[in-house]
N, C-alpha and C positions, 0 to 999 in steps of 0.2 A: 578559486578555480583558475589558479594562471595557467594558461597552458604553453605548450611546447610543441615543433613543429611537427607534423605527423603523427600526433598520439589524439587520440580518443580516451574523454573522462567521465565515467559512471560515476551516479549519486545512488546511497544508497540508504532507506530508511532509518534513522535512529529515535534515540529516546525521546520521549515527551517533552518539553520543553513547561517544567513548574514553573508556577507563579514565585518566587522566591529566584529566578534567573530571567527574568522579562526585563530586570533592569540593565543586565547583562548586554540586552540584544541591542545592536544597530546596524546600519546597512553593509556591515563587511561579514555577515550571519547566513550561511546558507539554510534555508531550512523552508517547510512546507507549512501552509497555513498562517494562522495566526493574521495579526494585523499589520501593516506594512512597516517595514522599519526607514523613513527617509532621512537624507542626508541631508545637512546644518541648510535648506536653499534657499534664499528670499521670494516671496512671491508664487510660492508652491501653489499652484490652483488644479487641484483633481477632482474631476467628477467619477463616482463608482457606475452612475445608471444605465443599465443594459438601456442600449439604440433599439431594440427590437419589442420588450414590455415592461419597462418602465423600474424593474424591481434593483434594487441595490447587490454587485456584484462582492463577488468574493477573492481574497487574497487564493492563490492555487499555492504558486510557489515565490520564493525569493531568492534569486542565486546572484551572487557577488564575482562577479568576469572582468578583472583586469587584466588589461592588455600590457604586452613586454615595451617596455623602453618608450611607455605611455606616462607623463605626469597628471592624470585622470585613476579615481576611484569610480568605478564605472557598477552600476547594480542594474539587472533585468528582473522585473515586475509582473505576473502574468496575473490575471484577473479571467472571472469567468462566472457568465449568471447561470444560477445553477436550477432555474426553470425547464423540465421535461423540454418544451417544442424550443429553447434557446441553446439550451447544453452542446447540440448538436450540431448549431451553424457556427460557422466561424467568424461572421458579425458579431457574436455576442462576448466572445472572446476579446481579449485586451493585453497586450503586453507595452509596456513605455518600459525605454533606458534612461536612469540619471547618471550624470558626472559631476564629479566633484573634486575641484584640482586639489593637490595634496601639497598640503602647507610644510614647508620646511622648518625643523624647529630652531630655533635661534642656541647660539651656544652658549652652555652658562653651566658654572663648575659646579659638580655634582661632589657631595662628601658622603661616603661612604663608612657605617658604624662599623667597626668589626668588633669582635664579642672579646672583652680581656680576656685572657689566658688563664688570670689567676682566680677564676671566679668558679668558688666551689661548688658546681648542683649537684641538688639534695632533689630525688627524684619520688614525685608524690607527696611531697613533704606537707603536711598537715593536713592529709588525708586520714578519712574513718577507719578505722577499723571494723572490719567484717565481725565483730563480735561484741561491737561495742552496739548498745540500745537505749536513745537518748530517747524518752519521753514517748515511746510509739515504737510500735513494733514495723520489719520491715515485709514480712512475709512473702513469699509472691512477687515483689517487686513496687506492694504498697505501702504506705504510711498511715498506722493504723491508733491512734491517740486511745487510751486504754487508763483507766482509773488506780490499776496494780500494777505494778511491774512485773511482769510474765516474763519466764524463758522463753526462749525462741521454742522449744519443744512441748510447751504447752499451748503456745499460740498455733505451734501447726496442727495440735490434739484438737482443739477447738474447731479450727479451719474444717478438719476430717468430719469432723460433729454432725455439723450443719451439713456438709456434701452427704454424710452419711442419712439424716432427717428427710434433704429434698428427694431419696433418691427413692425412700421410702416410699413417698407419699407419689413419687410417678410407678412403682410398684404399685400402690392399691389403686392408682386409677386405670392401668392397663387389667388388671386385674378386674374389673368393675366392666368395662369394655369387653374382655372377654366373658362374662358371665350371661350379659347379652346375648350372644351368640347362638342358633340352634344349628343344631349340626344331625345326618342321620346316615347311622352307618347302616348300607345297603350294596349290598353286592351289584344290582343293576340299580338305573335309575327309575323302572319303571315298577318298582318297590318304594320307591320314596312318598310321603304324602301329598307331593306335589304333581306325583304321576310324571316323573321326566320332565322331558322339557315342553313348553304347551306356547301354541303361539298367540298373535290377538286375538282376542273372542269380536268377534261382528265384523272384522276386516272384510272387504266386499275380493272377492278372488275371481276372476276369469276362466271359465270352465266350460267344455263341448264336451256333448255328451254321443259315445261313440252307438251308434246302429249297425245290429249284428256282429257276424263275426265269433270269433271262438273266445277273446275275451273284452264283455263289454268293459266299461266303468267308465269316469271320466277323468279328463286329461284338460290340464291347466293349459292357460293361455297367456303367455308373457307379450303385453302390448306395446309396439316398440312408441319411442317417445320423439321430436322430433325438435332439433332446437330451434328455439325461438328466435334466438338471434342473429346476425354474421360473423359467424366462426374469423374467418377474411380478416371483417373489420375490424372483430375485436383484437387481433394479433397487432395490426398495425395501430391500434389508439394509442393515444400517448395518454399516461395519466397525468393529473393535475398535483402540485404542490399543497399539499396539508390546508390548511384553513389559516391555522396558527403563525406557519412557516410564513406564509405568503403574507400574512401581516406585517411579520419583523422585517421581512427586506422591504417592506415599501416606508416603513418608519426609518431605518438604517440596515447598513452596512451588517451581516454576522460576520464568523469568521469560524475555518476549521480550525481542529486541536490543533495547535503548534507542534512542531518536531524538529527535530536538527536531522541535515544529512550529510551523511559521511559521502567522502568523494575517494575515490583512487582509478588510478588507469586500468583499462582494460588490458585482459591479456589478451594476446592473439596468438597464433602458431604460426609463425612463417615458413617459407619453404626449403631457407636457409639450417632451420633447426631439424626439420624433416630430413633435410639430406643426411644431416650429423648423424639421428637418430638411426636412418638406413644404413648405413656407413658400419657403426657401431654393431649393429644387428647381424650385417654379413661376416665382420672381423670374428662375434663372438661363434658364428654357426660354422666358420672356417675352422677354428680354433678346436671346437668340440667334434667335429664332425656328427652334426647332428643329420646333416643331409647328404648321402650317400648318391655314392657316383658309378654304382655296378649297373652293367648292363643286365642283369637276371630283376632289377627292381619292379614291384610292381607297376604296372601304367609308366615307366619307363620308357617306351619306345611310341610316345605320343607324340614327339614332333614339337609338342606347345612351349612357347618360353616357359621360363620356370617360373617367372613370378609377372602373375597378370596383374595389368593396372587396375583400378577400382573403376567403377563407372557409376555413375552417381545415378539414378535412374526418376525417372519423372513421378514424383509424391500420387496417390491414388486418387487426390483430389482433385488434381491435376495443377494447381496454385505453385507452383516454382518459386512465387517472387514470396508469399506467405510461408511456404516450407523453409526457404535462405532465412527468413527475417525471424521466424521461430527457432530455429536452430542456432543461428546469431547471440539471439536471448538466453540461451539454453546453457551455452558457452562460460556467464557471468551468470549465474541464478539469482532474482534478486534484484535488480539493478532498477530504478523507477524513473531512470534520465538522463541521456548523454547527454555529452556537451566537446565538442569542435569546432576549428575554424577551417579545417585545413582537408578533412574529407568530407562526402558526401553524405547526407543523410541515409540509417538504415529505413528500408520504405517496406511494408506490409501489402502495399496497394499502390496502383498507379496513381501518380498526381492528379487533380481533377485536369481536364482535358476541355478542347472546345471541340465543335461539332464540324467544323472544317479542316483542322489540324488536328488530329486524334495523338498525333506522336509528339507533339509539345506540350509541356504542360500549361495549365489557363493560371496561372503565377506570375507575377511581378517576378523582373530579373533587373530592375534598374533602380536604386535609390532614387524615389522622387525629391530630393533636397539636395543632390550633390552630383547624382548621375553616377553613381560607383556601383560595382558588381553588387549585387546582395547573395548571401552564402546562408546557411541553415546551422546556425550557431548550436542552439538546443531543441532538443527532440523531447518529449515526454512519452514513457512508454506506457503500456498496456499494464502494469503491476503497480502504475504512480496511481491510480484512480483505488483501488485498494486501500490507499492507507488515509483517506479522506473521512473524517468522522464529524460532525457537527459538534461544536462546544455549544453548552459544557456537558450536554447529556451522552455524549460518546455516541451520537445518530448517524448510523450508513444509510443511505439513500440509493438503492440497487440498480437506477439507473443514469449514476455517474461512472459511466464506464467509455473507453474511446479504442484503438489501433492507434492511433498517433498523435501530437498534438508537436508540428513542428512552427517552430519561430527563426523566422528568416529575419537578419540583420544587415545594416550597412557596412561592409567588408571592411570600409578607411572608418567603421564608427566614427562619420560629419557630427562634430560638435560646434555650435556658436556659445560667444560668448552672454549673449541675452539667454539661450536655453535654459530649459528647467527640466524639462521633460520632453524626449523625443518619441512619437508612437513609431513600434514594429506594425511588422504583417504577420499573420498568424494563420496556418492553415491546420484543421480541425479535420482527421480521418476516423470516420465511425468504423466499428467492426467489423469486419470480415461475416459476412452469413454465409 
């Protein structure tokens, strides 16, 4: 994810990561889940344990951010306990950056084979032939050891045999099934022997019985019910972690399905390509005379420019900053995490705030180790929580869901030479209600 000045870089979901490419993986791998891939450190000392309850966190994502005209392999870690009352603070959350200077390789002459010229291939050469039948028939695509030698057209005679025997025999059992069956043709149902439809016998019913009147009889009583519980409270409970679940993280560590994510730049429209596009527009309506210049036109003599600007008009919700940040998304469909250094985060909601300064937000803006700006490197979006599944049962958990999960960085990324692991700051925006 190197980036470049002024661009914004989406990630976006790919394939599963098999076990047959795990060896594949190390810290230059972007990808979600799985277990962390670290680089060659000495002295590597990580604890996974949520500060809040105690249970062992989970790898989220792994993205690989080296910086331009940096001799550092630089990787961001984000970790997150995935207990209901933790998910959703930003204590529980965890991101550390490692670096890793990058070793130059020493020079040393390489020989390269190239293939002679006069070397005649023979293409498939000692391959079966498709008609040839050593010892076993191939049928189907199996190898089938047989006491005769059979043509291939008696072995699929056979094959049909038995398909034709099994298929018999779910023939006489559906048949046997159906024989079961009473059936009674009746024009109504109150012809049938069961007299229609008939409802419990002794069920206790609810019933007033009318006095006077032109027609008496009685008239049911549906008695309303009322709940027992706090409607309220049960909205806001949070439910608890499985039984099972909550064992394994207090023993270790799990981890989501691994994935790879694919990255590329966002597109954006400038206003530079709008003009183009304006430009082009008016040249071609010139050109055709598609817009007429008579005074007899209709609505002609209204006075109005010809072409009103748009006006963007305030969403029904009334939410501007949620309408921009959905429509943003909307832009790149798909997308489960930007990553910049160079613009501002997209925000769905205001940053948390303090009760004295409402218009600032309650955020660290100063590297506590070096005193340099901190900028919001990577964002995780609303679609990253989607593709989170428990290994290896492929388990979604319905409330790992967020608005944003932004990680604010050291702007000069402060490395010492003792480091191993530097912790970020992490702020955690639950959804929008």
């Amino acid at each position: 994810m190197a980036k470049q000045q002024g661009r914004v870089y989406l990630g976006y979901e790919e394939e599963t990561i098999g076990e047959k490419n795990q060896t594949l993986l190390n810290y230059t791998v972007n990808k979600i889940g799985g277990l962390p891939n670290w680089p060659p450190l000495s002295n590597l000392h990580f604890s996974t344990k949520c500060p809040l309850c105690g249970l062992n966190r989970l790898l989220i994502v792994q993205c690989y951010a080296p910086l331009e005209n940096s001799i550092y392999h630089r990787t961001i870690y984000i970790f997150a306990c995935i207990s209901p009352n933790c998910w959703i603070q930003s204590e529980s959350w965890l991101c550390v950056r490692s670096q890793i200077q990058e070793t130059v390789p020493t020079e040393s002459s390489t020989i390269v084979v190239m293939p002679n010229v006069d070397t005649n291939l023979s293409w498939c050469n000692g391959a079966d032939e498709w008609d040839e039948n050593d010892n076993g028939d191939t049928a189907n695509g199996n190898v089938m050891n047989v006491d005769n030698a059979q043509s291939p057209s008696n072995a699929l005679q056979r094959q049909s045999d038995e398909d034709e025997e099994s298929n018999s025999f779910e023939l006489e059992s559906v048949e046997q099934a159906f024989g079961n069956l009473q059936m009674f043709d009746a024009h109504n149902a109150n012809m049938s022997p069961v007299q229609g439809a008939v409802g419990a016998i002794g069920a206790p019913v609810a019933a007033a019985e009318l006095e006077g009147g032109d027609e008496p009889g009685l008239v049911t009583v549906d008695t309303p019910t009322a709940p027992n519980n706090d409607v309220e409270a049960l909205l806001h409970q949070t439910a608890e972690l499985p039984t099972d679940l909550r064992n394994k993280l207090m023993c270790g560590p799990l981890q989501f399905i691994p994935k790879y994510i694919f990255v590329e730049e966002e597109w954006k429209s400038t206003a530079n390509n709008d003009d183009k596009v304006n430009e082009l527009l008016n040249k071609y309506r010139r050109e055709n005379e598609i817009e007429a210049c008579s005074g007899d036109h209709v609505g002609g003599g209204g006075g109005g420019p010809e072409d009103e600007p748009y006006e963007e008009t305030t969403p029904l919700h009334g939410d501007r900053m949620f309408h921009t940040f959905i429509t943003r998304l909307q832009t790149n469909p798909g997308q489960i995490l930007r990553y910049t250094r160079d613009e501002p985060p997209l925000l769905g909601a205001p940053l948390p705030s303090t009760a004295s300064t409402p218009e600032s937000p309650c955020v660290p803006t100063l590297c506590l180790r070096c005193g340099s700006r901190l900028i919001c490197e990577l964002q995780l979006v609303p679609q990253f929580a989607e593709t989170l599944r428990l290994h290896p049962n492929n388990v979604y958990l319905s409330h790992l869901h967020f608005l944003s999960v932004l990680i604010f960085t050291c702007s000069q990324s402060c490395w010492h030479q003792s480091d191993t692991l530097v912790k970020e700051t992490v702020i955690f925006q639950p959804e929008v209600v």
